[in-house]
C-alpha positions as CSV (number, residue, x, y, z in Angstrom):
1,X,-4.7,10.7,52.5
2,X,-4.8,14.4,52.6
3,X,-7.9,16.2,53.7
4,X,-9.6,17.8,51.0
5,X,-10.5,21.6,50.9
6,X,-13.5,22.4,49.8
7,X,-12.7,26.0,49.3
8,X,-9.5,26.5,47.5
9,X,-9.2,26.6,43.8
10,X,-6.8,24.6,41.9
11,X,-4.0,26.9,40.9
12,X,-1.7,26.3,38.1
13,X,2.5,27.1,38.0
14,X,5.0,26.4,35.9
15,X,5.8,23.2,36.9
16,X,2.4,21.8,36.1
17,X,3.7,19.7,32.7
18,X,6.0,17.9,34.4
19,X,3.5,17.2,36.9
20,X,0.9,16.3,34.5
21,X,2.9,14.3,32.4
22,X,4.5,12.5,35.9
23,X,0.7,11.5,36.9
24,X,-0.3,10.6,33.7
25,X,2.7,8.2,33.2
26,X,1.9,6.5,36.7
27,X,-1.0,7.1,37.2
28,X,-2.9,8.9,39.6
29,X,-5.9,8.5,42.2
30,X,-8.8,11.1,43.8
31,X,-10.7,11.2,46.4
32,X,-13.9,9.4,46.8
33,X,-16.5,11.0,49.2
34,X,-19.3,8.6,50.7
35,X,-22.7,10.3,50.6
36,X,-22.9,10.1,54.9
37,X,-18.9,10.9,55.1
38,X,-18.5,14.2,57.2
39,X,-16.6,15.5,53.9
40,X,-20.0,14.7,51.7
41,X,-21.9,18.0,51.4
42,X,-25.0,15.9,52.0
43,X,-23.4,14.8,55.2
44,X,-26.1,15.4,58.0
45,X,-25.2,15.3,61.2
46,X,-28.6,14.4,63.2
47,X,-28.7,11.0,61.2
48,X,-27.5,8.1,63.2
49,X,-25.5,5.0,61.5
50,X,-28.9,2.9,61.6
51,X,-30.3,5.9,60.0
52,X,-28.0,6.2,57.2
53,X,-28.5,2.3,56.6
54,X,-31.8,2.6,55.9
55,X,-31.6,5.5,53.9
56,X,-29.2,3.6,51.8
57,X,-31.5,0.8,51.7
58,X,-34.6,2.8,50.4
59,X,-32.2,4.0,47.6
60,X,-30.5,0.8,46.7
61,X,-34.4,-0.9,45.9
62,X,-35.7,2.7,44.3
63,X,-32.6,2.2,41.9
64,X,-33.0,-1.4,41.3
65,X,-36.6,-1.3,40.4
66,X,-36.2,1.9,38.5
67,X,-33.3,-0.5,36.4
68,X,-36.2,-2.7,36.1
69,X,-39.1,-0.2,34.9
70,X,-36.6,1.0,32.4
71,X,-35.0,-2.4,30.5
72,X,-38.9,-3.0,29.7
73,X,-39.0,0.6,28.0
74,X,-36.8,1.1,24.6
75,X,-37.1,4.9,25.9
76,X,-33.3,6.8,25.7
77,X,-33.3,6.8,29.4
78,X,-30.4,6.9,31.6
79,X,-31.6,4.1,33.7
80,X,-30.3,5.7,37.5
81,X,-32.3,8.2,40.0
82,X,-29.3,10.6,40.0
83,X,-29.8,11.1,43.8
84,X,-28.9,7.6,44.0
85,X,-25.2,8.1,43.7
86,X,-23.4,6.8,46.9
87,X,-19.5,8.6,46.1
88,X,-18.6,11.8,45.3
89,X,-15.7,13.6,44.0
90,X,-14.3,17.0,43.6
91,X,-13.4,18.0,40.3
92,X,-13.0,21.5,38.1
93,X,-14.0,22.9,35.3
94,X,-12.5,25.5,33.2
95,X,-10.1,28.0,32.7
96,X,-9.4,29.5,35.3
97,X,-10.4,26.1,36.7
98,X,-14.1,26.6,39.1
99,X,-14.4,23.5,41.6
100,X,-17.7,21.3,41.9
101,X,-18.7,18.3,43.5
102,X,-20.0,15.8,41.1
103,X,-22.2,12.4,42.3
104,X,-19.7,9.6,40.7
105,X,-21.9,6.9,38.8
106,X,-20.9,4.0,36.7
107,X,-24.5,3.9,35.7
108,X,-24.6,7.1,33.9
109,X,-22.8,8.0,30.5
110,X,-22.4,11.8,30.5
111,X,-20.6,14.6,33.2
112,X,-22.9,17.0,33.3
113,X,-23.4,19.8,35.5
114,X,-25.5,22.9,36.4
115,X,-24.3,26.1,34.5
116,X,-25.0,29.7,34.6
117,X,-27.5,31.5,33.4
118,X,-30.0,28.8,34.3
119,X,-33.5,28.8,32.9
120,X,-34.9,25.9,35.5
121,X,-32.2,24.9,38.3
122,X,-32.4,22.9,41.5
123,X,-31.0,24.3,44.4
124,X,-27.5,24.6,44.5
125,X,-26.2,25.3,47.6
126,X,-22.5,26.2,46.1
127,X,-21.9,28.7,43.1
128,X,-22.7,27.3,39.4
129,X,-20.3,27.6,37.0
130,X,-20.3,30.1,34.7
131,X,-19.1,29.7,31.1
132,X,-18.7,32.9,30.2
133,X,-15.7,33.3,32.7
134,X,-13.6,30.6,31.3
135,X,-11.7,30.8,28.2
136,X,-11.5,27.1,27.1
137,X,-15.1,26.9,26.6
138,X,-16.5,26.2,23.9
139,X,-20.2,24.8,22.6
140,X,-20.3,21.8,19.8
141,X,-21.3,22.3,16.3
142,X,-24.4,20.2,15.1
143,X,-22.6,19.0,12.3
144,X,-19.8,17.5,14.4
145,X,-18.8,13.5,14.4
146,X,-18.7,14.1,18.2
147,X,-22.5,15.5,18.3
148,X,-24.2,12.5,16.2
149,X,-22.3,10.1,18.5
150,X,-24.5,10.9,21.6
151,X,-27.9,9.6,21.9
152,X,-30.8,12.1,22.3
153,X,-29.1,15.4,21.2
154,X,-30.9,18.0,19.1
155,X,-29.9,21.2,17.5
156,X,-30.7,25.0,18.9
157,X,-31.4,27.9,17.0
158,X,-27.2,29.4,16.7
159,X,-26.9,25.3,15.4
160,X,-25.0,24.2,18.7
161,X,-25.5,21.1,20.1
162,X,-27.8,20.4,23.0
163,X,-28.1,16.7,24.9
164,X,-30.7,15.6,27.0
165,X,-30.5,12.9,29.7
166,X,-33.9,11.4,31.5
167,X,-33.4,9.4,34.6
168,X,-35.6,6.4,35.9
169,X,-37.6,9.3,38.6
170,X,-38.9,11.4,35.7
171,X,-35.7,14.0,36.5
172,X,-34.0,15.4,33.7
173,X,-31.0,17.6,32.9
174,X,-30.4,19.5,29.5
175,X,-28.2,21.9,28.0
176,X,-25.7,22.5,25.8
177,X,-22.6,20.0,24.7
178,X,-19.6,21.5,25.1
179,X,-16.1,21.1,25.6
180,X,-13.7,22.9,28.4
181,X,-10.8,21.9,30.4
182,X,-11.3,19.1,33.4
183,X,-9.0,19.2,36.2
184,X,-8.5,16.1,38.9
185,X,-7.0,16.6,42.4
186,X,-4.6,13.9,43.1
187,X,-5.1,12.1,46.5
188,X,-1.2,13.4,46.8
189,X,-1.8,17.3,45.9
190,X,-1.2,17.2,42.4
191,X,-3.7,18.6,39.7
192,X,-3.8,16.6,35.9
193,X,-5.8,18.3,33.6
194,X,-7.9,17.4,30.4
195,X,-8.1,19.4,27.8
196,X,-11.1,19.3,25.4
197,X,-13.1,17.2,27.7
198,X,-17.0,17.0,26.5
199,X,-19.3,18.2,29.3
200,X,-22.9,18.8,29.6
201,X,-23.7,22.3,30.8
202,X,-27.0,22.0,32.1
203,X,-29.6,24.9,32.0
204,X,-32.9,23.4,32.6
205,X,-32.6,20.3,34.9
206,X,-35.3,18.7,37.3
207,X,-33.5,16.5,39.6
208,X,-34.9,14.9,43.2
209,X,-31.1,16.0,44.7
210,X,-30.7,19.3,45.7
211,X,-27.6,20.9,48.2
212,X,-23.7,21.5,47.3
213,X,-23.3,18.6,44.7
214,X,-23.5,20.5,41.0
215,X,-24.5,17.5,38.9
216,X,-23.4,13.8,37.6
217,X,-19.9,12.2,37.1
218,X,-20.6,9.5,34.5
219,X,-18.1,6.3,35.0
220,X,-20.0,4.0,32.8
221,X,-19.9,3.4,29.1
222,X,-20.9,5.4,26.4
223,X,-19.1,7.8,24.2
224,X,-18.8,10.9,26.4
225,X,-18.2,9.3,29.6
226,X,-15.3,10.6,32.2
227,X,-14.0,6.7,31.1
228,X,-14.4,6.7,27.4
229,X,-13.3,10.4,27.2
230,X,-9.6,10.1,28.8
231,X,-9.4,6.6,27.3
232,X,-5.9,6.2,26.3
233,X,-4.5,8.8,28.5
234,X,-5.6,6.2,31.5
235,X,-5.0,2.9,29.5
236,X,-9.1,2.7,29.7
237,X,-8.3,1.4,33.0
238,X,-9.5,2.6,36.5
239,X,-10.3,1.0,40.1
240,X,-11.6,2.1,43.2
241,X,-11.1,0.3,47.0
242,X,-14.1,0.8,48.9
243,X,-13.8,1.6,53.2
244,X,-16.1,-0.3,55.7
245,X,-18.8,1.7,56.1
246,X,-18.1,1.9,59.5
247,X,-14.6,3.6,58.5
248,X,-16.7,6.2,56.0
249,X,-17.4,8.8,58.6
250,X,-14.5,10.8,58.5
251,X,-11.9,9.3,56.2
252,X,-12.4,9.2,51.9
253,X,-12.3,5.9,49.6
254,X,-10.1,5.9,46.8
255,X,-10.7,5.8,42.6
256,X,-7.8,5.2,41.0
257,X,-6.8,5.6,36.6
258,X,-4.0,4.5,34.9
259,X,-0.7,2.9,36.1
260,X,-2.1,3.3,39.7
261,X,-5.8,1.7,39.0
262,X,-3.5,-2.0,37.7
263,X,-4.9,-4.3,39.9
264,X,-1.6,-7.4,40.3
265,X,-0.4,-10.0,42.9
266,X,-1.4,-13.7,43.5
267,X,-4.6,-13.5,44.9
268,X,-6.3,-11.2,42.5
269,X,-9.5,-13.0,40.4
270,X,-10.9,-11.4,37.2
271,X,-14.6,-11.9,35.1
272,X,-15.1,-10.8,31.8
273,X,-17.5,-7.3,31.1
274,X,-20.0,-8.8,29.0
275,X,-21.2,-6.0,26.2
276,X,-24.8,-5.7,26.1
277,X,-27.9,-3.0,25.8
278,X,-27.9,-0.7,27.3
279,X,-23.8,-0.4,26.9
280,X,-23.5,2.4,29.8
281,X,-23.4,-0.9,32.6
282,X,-20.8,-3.2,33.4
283,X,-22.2,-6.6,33.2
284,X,-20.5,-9.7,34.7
285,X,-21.5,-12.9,34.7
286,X,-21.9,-14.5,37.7
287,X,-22.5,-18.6,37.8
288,X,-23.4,-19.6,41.8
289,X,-23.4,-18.1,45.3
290,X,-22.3,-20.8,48.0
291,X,-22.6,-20.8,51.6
292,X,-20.6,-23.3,53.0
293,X,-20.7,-26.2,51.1
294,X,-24.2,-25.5,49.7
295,X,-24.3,-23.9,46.3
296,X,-27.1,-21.7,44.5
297,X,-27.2,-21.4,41.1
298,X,-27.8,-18.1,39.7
299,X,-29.3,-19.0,36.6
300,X,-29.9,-17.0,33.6
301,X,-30.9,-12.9,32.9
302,X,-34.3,-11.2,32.2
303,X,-33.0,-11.2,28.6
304,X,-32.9,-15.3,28.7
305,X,-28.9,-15.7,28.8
306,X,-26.6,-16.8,31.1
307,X,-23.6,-14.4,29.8
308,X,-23.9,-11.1,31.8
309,X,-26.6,-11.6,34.0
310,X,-25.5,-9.0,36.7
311,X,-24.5,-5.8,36.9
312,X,-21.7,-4.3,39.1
313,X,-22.4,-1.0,40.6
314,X,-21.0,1.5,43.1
315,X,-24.0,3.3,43.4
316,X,-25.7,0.6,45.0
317,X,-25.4,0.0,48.3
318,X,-27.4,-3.4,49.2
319,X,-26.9,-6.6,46.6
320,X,-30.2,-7.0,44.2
321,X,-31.2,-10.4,43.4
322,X,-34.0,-11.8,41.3
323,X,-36.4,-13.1,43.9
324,X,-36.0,-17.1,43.1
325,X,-32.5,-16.8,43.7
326,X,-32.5,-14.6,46.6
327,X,-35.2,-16.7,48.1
328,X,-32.8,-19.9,48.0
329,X,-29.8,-17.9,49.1
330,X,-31.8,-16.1,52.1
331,X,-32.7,-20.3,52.8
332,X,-29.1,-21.3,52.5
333,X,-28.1,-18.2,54.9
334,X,-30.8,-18.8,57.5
335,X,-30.3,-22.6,57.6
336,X,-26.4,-21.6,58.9
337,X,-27.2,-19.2,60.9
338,X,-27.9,-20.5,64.5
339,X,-29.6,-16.9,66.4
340,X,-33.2,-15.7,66.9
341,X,-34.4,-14.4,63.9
342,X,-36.7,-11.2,64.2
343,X,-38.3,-8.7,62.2
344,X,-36.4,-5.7,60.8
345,X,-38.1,-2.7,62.7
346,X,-37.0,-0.5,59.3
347,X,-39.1,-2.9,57.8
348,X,-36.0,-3.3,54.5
349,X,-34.9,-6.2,54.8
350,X,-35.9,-9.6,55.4
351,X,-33.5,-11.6,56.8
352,X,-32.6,-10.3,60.2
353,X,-30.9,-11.7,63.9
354,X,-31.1,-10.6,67.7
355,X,-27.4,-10.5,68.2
356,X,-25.7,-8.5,70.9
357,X,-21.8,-9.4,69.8
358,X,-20.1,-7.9,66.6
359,X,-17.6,-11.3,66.9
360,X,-20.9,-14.1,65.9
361,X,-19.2,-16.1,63.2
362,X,-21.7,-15.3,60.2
363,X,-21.4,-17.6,57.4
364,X,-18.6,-17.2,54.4
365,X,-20.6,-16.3,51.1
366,X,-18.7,-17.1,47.8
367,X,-19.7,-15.1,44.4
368,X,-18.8,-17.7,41.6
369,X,-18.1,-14.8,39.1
370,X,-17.1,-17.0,35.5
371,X,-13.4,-17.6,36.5
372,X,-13.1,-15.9,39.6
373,X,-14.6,-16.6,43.0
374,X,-15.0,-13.8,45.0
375,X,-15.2,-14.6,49.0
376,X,-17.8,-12.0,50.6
377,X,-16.7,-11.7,54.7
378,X,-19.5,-11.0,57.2
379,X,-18.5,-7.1,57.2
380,X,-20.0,-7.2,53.5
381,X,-22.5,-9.4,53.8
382,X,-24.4,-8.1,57.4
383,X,-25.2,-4.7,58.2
384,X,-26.6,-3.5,61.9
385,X,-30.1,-1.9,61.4
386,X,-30.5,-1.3,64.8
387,X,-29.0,-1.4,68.6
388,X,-28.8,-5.6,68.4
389,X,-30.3,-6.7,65.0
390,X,-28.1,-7.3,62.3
391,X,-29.7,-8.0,58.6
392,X,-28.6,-10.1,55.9
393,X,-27.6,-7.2,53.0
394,X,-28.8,-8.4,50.0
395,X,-32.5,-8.0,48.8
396,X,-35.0,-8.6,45.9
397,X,-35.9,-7.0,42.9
398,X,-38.0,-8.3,39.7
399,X,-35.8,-8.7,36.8
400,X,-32.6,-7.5,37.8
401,X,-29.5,-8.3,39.6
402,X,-27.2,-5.8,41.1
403,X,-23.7,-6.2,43.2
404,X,-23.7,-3.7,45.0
405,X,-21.0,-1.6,47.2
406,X,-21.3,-3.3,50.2
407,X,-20.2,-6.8,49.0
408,X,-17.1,-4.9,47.4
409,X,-15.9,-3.5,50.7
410,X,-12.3,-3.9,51.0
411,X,-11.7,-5.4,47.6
412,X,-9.3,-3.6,45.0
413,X,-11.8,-3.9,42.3
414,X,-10.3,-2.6,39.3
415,X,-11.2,-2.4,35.6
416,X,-9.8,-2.4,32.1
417,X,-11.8,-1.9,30.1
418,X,-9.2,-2.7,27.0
419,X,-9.3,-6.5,28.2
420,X,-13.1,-6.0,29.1
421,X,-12.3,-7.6,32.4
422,X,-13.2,-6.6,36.2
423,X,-10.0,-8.0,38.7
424,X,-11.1,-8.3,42.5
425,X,-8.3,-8.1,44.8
426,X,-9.1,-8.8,49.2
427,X,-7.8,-5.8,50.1
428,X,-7.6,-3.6,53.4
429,X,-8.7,0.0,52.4
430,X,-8.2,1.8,54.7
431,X,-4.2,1.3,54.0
432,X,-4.7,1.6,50.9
């Protein structure tokens, strides 16, 4: 995979629409930039591997219960923490194209990012960009289709449209809805470019994040989504394969659109996305977990039904469970598991073993998604907290259920959203 620079612009050439319409017709993938990678410009170097676990830990529970607080709410809330976000990716905005990191979220419906001149700003530790200076630009009228499709927009004093997003933490971004060029860098040097694509250029925003990354990359569903927006030009289809953590410290991840996100062979398994409120989640459905021959029912949502009663999410590290049924899969776990149990000195999770081999033969989980059963190896199931003490990675949060991006290590995990169907794939990443 070619190392990314995180100085260079994108330049264009003449023999950028044969390139474009090359990568559009196959398909094309980016690169996807763990949060502790040595690439992430929130890399830091002090933090040990244990370190970085818990940190990811404290998120994945802040994001779960801020889910929670949220679905009892009918507020238009985003419901994330944008600092959250455990992937990045480089992108550009513009013409001439200016290159930003963005935190990539399926949990968020909008790309929005910090733009000059800013009346309240966090700190940005790389340039903002600057609308003025590109000539694709170009702010939405109120009286646009486009502007009354978005949720929580309002109308400034030259009649443009503005948008405002409000996250779980009490953070906030606004600004103006506009549309400019988007450009991708493919994993294979190429740049694709989309024309017209709506972003929100944020002037006052409060977020808990601060450093190089310039705003949000929304995955999930909702009319101005990355997803939604270049639609057809992807087949609404995209995937990404996620590294072992333990492979995440100098090498990228991959997200995939079009032709090249098709997730095909014998062994792959596909669920249905179940639509539901709030739309900007990908809910699946999923029946059981089984550890050996012992099988836990998952039973139904909050919301009373037993159709889309999980969420799959790559900005969640740890897997989130409704207490009951984590309490009878932790019981299912710790009945196979045949090492001292002892107490996780991070004090993040529950379920945790003195073990001084990386070979102990943890138990095979299953996820019985409806029609596909998804087998979850050790490596996505146990994570070392410490020199010696591995944990069980799943934990407990009222209300909600959340698979997160440690159970989808090394599974192609691919979406089209045309068939409304997520396809698992076992997969080695890292030759991917």
């Amino acid at each position: 995979m070619n190392k990314l620079s995180f100085l260079n612009l994108f330049f264009f050439s003449l023999c950028f629409i044969a390139s474009f319409s090359h990568a559009l017709n196959n398909g094309f993938s980016v690169e996807l930039i763990h949060r502790d990678s040595s690439k992430s410009p929130f890399y830091q170097p002090t933090q040990n591997k244990y370190q970085k676990v818990v940190n990811a830990a404290r998120r994945s529970i802040n994001r779960a219960n801020h889910f929670y607080k949220n679905s009892l709410t009918s507020s238009p809330e985003s419901n994330v923490i944008p600092d959250n976000g455990e992937y990045l990716m480089t992108y550009s905005i513009g013409s001439p194209p200016f290159k930003l990191y963005g935190i990539v979220d399926t949990g968020s419906d909008i790309v929005w990012l910090q733009c000059e001149p800013c009346e309240q700003c966090y700190n940005q530790t790389t340039p903002k960009f600057k609308p003025s200076k590109s000539s694709t630009y170009k702010n939405i009228p109120c009286s646009s289709n486009l502007c009354q499709s978005v949720r929580d927009i309002s109308c400034n004093a030259h009649n443009f449209c503005e948008y405002t997003i409000s996250y779980g933490d009490h953070s906030h971004s606004q600004g103006d809805l506009s549309v400019d060029t988007l450009t991708l860098e493919s994993s294979t040097g190429g740049h694709i470019s989309f024309p017209k694509t709506v972003i929100g250029c944020g002037t006052n925003n409060t977020v808990s994040f601060k450093g190089a990354s310039s705003g949000i990359v929304g995955l999930g569903g909702g009319p101005v989504s990355l997803i939604t927006q270049l639609g057809s030009s992807i087949g609404s289809k995209f995937s990404y394969c996620l590294l072992p953590l333990s492979l995440e410290s100098n090498r990228t991840s991959k997200l995939s659109f079009g032709d090249a996100a098709v997730v095909s062979g014998e062994d792959v398994l596909s669920t249905p996305i179940v639509k539901k409120d709030p739309t900007v989640f990908y809910y699946l459905t999923l029946e059981a977990f089984s550890v050996g021959n012992k099988r836990i029912e998952f039973g139904r949502s909050s919301n009373g039904s037993d159709e889309g009663n999980i969420i799959i999410d790559s900005g969640t590290t740890l897997t989130i469970l409704p207490s009951n049924i984590y309490n009878n899969l932790e019981s299912a776990v710790a009945e196979s598991v045949k090492l001292e149990r002892v107490d996780d000195p991070t004090q993040q999770l529950n379920l945790c073993y003195s073990t001084t081999s990386d070979i102990y033969n943890f138990p095979l989980i299953t996820a019985h998604f409806k029609g596909a059963d998804i087998k979850l190896h050790p490596i996505s199931t146990f994570v070392s907290v410490a020199d010696d003490i591995v944990c069980f990675a799943f934990t407990t949060s009222p209300g909600v259920a959340i698979f997160g991006n440690l159970a989808q290590q090394n599974l192609l995990v691919g979406y089209d959203l045309k068939q409304k169907t997520v396809s698992f794939k076992p997969t080695d990443c890292s030759k991917v």
